[in-house]
C-alpha positions as a printed NumPy array, in Angstrom:
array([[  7.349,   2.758, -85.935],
       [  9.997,   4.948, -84.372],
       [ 13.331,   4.501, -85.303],
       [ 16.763,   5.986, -83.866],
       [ 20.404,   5.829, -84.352],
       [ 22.879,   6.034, -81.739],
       [ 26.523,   7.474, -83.276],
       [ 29.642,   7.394, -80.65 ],
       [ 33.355,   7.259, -80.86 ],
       [ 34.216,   4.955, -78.466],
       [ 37.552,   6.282, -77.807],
       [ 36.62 ,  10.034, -77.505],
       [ 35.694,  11.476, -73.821],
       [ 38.224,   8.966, -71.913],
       [ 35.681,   6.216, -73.228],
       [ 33.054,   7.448, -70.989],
       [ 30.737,   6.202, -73.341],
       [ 31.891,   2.828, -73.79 ],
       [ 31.004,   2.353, -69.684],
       [ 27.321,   4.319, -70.313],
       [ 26.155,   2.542, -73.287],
       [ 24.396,  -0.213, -71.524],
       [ 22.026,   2.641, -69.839],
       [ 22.11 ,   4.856, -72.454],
       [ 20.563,   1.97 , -74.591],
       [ 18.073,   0.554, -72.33 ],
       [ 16.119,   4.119, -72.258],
       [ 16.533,   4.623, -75.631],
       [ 14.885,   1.473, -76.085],
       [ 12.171,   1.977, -73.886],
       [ 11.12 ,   5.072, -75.829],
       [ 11.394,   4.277, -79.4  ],
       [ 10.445,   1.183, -81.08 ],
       [ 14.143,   0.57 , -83.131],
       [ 17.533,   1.738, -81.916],
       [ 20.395,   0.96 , -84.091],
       [ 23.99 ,   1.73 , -82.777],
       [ 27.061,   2.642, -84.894],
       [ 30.501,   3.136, -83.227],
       [ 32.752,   5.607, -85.301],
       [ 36.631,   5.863, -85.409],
       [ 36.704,   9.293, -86.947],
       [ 34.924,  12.451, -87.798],
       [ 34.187,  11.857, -91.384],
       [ 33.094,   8.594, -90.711],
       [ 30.583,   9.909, -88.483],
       [ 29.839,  12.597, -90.274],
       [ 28.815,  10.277, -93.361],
       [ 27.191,   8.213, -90.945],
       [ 24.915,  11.255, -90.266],
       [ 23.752,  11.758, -93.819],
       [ 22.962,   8.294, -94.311],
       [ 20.603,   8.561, -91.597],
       [ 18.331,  10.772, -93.377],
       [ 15.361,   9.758, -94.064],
       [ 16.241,   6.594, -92.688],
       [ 15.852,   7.403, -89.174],
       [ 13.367,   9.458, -87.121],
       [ 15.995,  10.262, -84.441],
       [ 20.141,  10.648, -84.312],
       [ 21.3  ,  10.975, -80.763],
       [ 25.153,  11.342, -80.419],
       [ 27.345,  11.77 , -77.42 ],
       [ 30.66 ,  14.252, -77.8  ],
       [ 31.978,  17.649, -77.71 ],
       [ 30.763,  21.443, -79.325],
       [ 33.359,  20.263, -81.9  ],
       [ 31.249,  17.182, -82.984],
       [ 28.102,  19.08 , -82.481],
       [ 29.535,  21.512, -85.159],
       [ 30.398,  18.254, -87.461],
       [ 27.176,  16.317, -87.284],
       [ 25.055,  19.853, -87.294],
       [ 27.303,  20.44 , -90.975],
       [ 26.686,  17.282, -91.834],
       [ 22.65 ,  17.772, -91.539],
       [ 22.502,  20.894, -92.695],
       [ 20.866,  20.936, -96.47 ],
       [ 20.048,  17.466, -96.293],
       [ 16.252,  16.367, -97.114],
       [ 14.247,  14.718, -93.963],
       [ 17.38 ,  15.368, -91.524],
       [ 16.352,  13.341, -88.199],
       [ 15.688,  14.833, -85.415],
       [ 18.71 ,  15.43 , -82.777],
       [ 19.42 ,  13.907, -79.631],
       [ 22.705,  14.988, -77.97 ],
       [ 24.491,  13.69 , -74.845],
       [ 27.529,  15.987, -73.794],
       [ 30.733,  14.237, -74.047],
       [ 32.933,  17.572, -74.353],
       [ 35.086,  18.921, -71.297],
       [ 33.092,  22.374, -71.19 ],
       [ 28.958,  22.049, -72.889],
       [ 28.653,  25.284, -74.266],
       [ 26.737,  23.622, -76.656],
       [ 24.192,  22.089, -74.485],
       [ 23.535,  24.581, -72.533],
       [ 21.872,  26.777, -75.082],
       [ 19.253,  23.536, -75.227],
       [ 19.064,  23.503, -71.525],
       [ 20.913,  20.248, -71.298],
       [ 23.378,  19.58 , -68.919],
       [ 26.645,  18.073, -68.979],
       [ 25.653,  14.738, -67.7  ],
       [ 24.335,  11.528, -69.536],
       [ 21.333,  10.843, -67.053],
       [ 20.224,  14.523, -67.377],
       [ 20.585,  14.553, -71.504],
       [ 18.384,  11.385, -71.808],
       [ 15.938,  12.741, -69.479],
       [ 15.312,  15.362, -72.462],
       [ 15.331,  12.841, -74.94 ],
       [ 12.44 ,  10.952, -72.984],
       [ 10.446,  14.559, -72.588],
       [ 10.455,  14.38 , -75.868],
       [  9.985,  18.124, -76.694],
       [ 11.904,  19.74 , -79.27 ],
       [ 13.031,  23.284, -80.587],
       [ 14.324,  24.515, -83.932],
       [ 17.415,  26.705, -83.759],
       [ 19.828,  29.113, -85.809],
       [ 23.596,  28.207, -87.784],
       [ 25.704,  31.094, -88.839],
       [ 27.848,  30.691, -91.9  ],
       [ 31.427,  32.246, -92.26 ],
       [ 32.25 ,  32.184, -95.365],
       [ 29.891,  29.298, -96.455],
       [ 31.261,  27.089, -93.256],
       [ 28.771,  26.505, -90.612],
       [ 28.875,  27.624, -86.449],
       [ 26.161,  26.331, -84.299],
       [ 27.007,  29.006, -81.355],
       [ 30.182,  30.974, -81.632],
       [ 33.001,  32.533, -84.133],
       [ 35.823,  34.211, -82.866],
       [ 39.42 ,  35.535, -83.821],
       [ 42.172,  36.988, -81.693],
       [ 42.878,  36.483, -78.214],
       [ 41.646,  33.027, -76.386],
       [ 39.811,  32.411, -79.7  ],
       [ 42.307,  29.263, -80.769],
       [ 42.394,  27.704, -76.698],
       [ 39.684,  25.109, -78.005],
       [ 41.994,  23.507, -80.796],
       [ 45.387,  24.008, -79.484],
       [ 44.707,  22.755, -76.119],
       [ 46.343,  19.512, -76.328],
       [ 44.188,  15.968, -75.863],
       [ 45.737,  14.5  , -73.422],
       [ 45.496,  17.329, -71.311],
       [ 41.947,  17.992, -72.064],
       [ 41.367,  14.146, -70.743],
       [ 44.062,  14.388, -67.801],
       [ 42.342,  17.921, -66.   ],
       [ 39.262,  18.446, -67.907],
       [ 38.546,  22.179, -68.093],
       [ 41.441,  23.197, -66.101],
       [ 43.692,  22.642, -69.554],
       [ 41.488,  25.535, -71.452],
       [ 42.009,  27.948, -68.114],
       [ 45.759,  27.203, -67.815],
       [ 46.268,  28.38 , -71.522],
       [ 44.109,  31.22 , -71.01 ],
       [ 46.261,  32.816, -69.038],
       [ 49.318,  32.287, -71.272],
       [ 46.621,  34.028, -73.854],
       [ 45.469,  36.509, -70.878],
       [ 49.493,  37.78 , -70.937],
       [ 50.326,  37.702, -74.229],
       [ 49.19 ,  40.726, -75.994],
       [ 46.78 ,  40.952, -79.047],
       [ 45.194,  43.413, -81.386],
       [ 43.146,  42.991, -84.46 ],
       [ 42.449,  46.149, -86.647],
       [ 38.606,  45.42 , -87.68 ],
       [ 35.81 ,  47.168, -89.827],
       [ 32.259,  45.528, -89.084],
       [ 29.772,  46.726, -91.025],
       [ 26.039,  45.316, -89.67 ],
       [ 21.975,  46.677, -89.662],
       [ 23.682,  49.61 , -91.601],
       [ 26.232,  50.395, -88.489],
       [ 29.664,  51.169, -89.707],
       [ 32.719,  50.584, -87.067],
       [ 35.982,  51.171, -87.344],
       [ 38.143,  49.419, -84.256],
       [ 41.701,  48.136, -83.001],
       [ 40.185,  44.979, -80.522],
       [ 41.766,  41.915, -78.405],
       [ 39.183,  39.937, -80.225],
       [ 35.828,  39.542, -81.898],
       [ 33.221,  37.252, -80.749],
       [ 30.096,  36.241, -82.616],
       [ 27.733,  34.416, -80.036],
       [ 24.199,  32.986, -81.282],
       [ 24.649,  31.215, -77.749],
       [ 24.889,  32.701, -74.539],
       [ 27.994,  30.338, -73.099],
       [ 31.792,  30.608, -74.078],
       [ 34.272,  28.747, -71.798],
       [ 31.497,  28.032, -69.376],
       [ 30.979,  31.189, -68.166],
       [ 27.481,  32.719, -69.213],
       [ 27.993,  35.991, -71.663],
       [ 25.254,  36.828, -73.574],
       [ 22.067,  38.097, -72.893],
       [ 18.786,  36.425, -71.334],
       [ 17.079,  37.474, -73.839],
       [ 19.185,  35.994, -76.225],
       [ 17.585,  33.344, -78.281],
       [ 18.864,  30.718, -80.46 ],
       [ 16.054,  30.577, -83.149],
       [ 15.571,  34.731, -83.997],
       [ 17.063,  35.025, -86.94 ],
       [ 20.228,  36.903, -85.076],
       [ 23.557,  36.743, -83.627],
       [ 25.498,  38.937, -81.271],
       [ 28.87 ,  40.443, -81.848],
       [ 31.054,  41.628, -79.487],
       [ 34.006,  44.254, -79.517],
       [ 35.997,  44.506, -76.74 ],
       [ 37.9  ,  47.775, -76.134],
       [ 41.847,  46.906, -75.457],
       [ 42.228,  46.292, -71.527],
       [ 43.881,  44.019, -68.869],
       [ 44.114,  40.225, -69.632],
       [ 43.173,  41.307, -73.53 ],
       [ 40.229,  43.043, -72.313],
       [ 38.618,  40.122, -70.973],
       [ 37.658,  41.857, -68.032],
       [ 35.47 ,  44.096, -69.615],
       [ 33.731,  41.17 , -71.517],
       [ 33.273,  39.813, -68.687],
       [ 32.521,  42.091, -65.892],
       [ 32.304,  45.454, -67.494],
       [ 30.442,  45.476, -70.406],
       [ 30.01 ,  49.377, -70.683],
       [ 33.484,  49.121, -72.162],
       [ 32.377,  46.381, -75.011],
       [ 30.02 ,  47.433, -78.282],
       [ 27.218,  44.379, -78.565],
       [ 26.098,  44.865, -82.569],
       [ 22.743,  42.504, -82.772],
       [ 22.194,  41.738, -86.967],
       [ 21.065,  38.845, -89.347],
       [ 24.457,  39.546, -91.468],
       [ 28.439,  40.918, -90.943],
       [ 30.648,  41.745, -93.016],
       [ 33.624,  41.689, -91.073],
       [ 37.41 ,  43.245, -92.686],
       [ 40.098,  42.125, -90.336],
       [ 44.059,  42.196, -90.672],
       [ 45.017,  39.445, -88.593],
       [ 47.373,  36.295, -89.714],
       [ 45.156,  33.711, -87.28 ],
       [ 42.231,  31.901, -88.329],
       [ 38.906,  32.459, -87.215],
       [ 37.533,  29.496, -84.454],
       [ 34.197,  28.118, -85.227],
       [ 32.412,  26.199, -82.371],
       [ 36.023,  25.24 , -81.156],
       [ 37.029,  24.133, -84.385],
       [ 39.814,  25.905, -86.747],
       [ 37.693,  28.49 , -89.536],
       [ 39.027,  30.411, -92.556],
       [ 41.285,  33.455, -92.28 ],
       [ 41.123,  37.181, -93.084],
       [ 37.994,  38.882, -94.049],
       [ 34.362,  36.84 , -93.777],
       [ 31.148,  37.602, -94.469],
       [ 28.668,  35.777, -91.449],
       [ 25.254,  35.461, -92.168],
       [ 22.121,  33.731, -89.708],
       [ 20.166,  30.947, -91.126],
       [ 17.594,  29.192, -90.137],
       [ 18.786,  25.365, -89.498],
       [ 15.698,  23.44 , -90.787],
       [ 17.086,  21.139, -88.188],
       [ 15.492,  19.862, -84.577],
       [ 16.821,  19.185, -81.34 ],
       [ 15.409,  17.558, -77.867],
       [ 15.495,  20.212, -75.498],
       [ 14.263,  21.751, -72.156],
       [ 10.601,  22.06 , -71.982],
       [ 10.909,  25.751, -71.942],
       [ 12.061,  25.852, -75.11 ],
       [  9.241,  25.172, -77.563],
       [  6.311,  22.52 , -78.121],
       [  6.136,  19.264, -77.499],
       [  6.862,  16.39 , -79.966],
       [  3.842,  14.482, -81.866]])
């Protein structure tokens, strides 16, 4: 017998959910023998909610944002016979779900779920605190959690690009010393990005090849510039140094945090390191094998 949990705030995503939950329950019925729901009213509750489910449950499927991926992905991480993951977007951008090949659409994500194949896939630690695609600091690196709510659920996306520029024309620099697969640099940059993802802000900027479940990251350093240099991230990448490695030790002087998967990090110098999950996710079929 199959089981699966359902976990949703019903007041996140303009309560988008709330009006998809009759559908989203009928086909999760029709594939697995048991589905319990749970509706949380915060993070931690959810986040507990996710633990408990271990061992419990064969499957977890959740609906929100990179920022709850990261907190239900922390939550899993460690714990013995974590279920397998089901996730519906429910964020304004799916950076997330895009490195699964899911789209940012209910129907699409439960289309996965019924394919039913899964794939394994990297975290990177900072300092001990978990990432599931991207750490940054500097420029546009804190648009994902000072972006006000209620402008996030008034003009979706547009609220991330309408800061952006304010970040585009206010000037940063962050001396850095990465030291990585026995490189040494030395740098002034706008900002540093560690991608295991290839998706930041919806626009796609990492590699094909790039894959989530290798054992490495990506880290970008983007020579000063126009806009903060994000036109050579962008556009003109003969202008940024791409450092591929399993570990960083990064030295930065620079008073802002670090942004993890959208969410506020720790400050000042880290140490990021790959691991390998021990977690599952539904995904695209051309991702890995099928279910059993």
């Amino acid at each position: 017998m199959r089981k699966a949990l359902f976990l949703y705030n019903g007041a996140s995503g303009k309560g988008k959910t709330n009006r998809h939950l009759p559908e989203i329950l009928a086909r999760l019925e029709a594939i697995f023998d048991v589905v319990d729901v749970f509706k949380t009213s915060t993070m931690e509750e959810g986040m507990e909610k996710a633990k408990q489910a271990c061992g419990v449950y064969d499957v977890l499927v959740f609906r929100g944002g990179d920022g709850t991926f990261n907190h239900i992905v922390s939550a899993l991480y460690g714990m013995p016979n974590p279920p397998i993951m089901g996730y519906i977007n429910g964020g304004t951008i799916s950076d997330i779900g895009r490195n699964f090949g899911i789209k940012g659409n209910v129907r699409h994500a439960l289309s996965i779920i019924e394919g039913g194949h899964t794939c394994g896939f990297d975290l990177g630690l900072v300092n001990g605190e978990v990432f599931t695609y991207m750490a940054a600091v500097g420029a546009y690196a804190d648009i994902a959690y000072v972006t006000k709510r209620k402008y996030k659920k008034r003009i979706g996306r547009i609220a991330y690009y309408f800061k952006a520029i304010a970040e585009a024309l206010r000037w940063r620099s962050v001396p850095c010393v990465v030291e990585a697969g026995g490189e040494r640099v030395e740098t002034k940059v706008p900002f540093l990005l560690c991608l295991s993802g290839k998706n930041v802000g919806g626009f796609r900027v990492n590699a094909r090849e790039s894959n989530i479940h290798d054992g490495k990251m990506e880290m970008y350093l983007t020579k000063p510039g126009l806009f903060n240099g994000l036109l050579h991230y962008l556009f003109f990448k003969v202008r940024t140094t791409k450092i591929v490695a399993s570990e960083f030790h990064v030295q930065i002087s620079y008073p802002e945090p670090w942004c993890l998967d959208g969410e506020r990090g720790p400050s000042g110098d880290v140490h990021i390191k790959t691991v390998d999950s021990g977690l599952r996710i539904f995904c695209a079929e051309k991702f890995e094998e099928p279910l059993e």
